[in-house]
C-alpha positions as CSV (number, residue, x, y, z in Angstrom):
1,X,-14.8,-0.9,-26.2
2,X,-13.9,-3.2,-23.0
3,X,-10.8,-5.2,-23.1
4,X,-10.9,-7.8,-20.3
5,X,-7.8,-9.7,-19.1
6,X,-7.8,-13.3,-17.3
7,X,-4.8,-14.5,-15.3
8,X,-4.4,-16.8,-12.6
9,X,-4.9,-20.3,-14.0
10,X,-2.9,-23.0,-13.9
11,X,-2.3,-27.2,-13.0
12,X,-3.7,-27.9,-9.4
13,X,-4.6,-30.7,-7.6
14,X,-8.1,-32.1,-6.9
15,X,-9.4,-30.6,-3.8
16,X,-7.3,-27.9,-4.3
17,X,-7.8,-23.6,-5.1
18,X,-7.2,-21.3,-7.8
19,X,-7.9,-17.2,-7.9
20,X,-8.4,-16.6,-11.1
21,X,-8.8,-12.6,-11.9
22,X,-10.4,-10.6,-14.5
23,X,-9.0,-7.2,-15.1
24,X,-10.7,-4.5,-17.2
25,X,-9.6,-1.7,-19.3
26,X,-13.0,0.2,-18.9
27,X,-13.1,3.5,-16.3
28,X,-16.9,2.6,-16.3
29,X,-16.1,-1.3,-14.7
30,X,-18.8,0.1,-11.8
31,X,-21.4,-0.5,-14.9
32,X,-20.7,-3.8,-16.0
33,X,-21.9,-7.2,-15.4
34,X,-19.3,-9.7,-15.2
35,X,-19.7,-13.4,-15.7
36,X,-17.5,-16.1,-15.6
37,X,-17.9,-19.2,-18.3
38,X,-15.8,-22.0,-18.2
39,X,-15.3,-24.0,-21.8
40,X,-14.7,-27.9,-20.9
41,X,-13.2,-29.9,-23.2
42,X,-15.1,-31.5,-25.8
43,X,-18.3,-29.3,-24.6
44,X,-19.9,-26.7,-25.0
45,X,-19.1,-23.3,-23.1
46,X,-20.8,-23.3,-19.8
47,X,-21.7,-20.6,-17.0
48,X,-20.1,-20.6,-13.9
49,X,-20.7,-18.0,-11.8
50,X,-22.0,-13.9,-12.0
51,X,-21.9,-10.7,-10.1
52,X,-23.8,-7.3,-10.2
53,X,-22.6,-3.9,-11.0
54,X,-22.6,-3.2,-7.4
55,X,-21.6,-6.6,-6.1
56,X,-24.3,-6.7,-4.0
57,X,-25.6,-10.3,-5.5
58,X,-24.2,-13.2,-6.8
59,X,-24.8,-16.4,-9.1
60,X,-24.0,-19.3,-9.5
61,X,-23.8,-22.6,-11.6
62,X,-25.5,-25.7,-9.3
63,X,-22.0,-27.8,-10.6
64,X,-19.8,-25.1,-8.7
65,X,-22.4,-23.3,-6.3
66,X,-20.3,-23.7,-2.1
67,X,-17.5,-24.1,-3.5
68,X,-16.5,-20.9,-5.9
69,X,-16.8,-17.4,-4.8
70,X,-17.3,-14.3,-7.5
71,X,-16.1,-11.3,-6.1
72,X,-15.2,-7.6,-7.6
73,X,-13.3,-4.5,-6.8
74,X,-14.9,-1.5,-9.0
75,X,-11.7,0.3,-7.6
76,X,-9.2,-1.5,-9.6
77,X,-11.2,-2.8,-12.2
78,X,-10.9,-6.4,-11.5
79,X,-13.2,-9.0,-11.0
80,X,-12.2,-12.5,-9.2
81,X,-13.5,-16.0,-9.7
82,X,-12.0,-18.2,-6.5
83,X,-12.4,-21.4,-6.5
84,X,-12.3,-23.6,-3.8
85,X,-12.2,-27.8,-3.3
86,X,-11.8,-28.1,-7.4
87,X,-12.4,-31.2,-8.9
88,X,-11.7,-33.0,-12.4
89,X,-14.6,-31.5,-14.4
90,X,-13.5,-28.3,-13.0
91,X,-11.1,-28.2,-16.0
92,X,-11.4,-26.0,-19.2
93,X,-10.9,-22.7,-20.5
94,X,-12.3,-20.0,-18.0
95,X,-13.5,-17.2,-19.3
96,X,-14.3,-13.5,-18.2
97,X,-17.3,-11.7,-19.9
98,X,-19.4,-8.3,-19.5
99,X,-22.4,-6.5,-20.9
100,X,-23.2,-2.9,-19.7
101,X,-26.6,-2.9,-21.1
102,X,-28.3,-6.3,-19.9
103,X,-30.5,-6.2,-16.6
104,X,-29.0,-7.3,-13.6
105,X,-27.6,-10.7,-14.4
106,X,-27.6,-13.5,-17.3
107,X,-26.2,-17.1,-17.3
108,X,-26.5,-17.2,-21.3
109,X,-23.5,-16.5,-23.2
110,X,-24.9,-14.6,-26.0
111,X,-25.8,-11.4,-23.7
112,X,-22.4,-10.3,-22.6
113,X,-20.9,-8.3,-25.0
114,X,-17.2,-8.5,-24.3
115,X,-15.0,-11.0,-24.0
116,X,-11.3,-12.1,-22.2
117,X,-9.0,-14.0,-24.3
118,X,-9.4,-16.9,-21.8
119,X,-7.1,-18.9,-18.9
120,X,-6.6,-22.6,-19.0
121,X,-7.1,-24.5,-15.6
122,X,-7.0,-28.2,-15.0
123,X,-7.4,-29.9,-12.2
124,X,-5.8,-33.6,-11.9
125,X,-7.1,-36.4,-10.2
C-alpha cells in the first residue's frame, strides 16, 4: 500500500507560481509512476502532467505543456508539480497518483493505483 501526500496549494494570482509536492510513504518510490490530475470545477478530473520511474521523461497536458514542470526526487520520496504563468482554468483540485505496474506512462485516470487526498489551488483573475 502507497500513501501519497499533496501540499503546497493555495490562492495565487494569474500569471503567477505554485510548487505543489507529492510526498510518498512507499521505500520503493524509485518504482512508481507518478501523475498529476487536476479536478476543475464542474468537470471532470483531467491529466496534467507525468513522470517516469527514473525521471528521465516527461508528459504533459497541451492546456499546461511550457508552462508546468513535473519533477521527482526518488531520494526523499517526493514528486513535484511547478507551475509556472497560472491562469484561471488552472483552478481545481490537484491531485497526486501512482501505479507500480503500468508501462512507462499513462494520462488516463483509471491506471494509477493510488491516490493523494488532494490540494485545492485557484488562481484569480
Amino acid at each position: 500500500q502507497v500513501q501519497l501526500v499533496e501540499s503546497g496549494g493555495g490562492l495565487v494570482q494569474a500569471g503567477g507560481s505554485l510548487r505543489l509536492s507529492c510526498a510518498a510513504s512507499s521505500r520503493s518510490f524509485g518504482r512508481l509512476v507518478i501523475g498529476w490530475f487536476r479536478l476543475p470545477p464542474g468537470k471532470e478530473r483531467e491529466f496534467v502532467a507525468a513522470i517516469r520511474r527514473s525521471g528521465g521523461a516527461t508528459y504533459y497536458s497541451d492546456s499546461v505543456k511550457g508552462r508546468f514542470i513535473i519533477s521527482r526526487d526518488n531520494t526523499k520520496n517526493t514528486a513535484f508539480l511547478q507551475m509556472n504563468s497560472t491562469k484561471a482554468e488552472d483552478t481545481g483540485v490537484y491531485y497526486c497518483a501512482a501505479d507500480p505496474s503500468m508501462g512507462t506512462w499513462s494520462p488516463r485516470p483509471r491506471d494509477y493505483s493510488y491516490w493523494g487526498q488532494g490540494t485545492q489551488v485557484t488562481v484569480s483573475s
